[in-house]
C-alpha positions as semicolon CSV with decimal commas, in nm:
position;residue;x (nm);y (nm);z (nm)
1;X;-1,407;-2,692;-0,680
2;X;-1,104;-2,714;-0,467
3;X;-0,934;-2,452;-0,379
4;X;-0,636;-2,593;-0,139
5;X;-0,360;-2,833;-0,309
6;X;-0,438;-3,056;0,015
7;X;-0,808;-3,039;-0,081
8;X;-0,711;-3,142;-0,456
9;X;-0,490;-3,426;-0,305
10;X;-0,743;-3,530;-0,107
11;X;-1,044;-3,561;-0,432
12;X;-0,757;-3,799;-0,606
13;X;-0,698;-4,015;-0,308
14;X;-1,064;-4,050;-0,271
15;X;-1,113;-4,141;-0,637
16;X;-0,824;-4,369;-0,583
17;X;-0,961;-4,557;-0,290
18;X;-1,357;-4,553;-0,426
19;X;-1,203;-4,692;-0,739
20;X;-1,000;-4,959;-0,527
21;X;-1,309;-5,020;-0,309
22;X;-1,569;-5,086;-0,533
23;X;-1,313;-5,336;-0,770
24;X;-1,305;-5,512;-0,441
25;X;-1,688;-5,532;-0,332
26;X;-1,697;-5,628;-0,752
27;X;-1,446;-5,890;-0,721
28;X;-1,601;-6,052;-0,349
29;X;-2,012;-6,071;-0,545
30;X;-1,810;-6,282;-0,847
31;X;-1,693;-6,538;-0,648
32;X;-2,034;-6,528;-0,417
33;X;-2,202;-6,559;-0,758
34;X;-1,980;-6,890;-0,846
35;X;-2,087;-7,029;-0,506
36;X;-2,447;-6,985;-0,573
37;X;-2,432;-7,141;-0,958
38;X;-2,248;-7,449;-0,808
39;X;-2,558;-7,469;-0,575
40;X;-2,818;-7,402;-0,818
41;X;-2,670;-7,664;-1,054
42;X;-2,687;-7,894;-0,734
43;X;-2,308;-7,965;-0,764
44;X;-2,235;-8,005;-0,369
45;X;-1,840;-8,106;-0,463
46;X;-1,803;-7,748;-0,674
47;X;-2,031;-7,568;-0,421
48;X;-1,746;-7,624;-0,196
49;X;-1,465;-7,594;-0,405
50;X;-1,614;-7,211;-0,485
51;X;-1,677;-7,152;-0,082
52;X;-1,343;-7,188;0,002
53;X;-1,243;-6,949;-0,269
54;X;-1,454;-6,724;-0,171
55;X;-1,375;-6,722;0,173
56;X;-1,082;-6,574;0,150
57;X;-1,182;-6,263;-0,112
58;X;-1,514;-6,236;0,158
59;X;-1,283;-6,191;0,478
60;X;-1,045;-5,989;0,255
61;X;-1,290;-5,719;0,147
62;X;-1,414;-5,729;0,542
63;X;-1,072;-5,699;0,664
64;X;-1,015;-5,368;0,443
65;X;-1,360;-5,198;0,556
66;X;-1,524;-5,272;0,243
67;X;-1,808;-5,441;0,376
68;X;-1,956;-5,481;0,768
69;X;-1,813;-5,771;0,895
70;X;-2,153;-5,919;0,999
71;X;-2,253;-5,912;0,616
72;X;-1,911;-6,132;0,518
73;X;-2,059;-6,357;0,858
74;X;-2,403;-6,364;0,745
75;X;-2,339;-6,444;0,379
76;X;-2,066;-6,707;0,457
77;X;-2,296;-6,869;0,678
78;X;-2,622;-6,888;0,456
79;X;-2,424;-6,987;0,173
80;X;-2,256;-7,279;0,410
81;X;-2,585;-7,407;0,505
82;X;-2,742;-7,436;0,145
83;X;-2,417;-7,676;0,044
84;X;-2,462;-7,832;0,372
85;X;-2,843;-7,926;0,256
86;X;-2,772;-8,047;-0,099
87;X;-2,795;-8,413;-0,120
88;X;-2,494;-8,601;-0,264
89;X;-2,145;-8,702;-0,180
């Protein structure tokens, strides 16, 4: 247990921020999830009407240190390519 008042401070800013962290990581896989149902359902229009949502959330959660900035690259790029190869309009 703490013993400090700066050490008590610091347990409730961590709580705060792994609280605020992981709604953010939750928040950036439900929108990654939306992209991959418009794909699966072979909706190319949707697919990229959910990507460009996405986007932003992805570089969001990257830009805060949620995630490694390769992994918001990497999954923005795999996910581009798959809507790139359905067929359709």
């Amino acid at each position: 247990m703490a013993n400090t008042a700066s050490a008590r401070k610091r347990i409730r800013q961590t709580a705060t921020r792994t609280a605020r962290n992981q709604a953010r990581k939750s928040r950036m896989r439900t929108f990654v999830k939306k992209v991959e149902l418009a794909i699966a359902s072979g909706d190319k229009a949707a697919a990229q009407t959910a990507l460009r949502a996405a986007q932003p959330e992805m570089q969001r959660a990257r830009g805060k240190g949620v995630v490694h900035a390769n992994t918001v690259a990497r999954k923005l790029s795999r996910l581009s390519s798959r809507i790139k190869a359905l067929p359709g309009a």
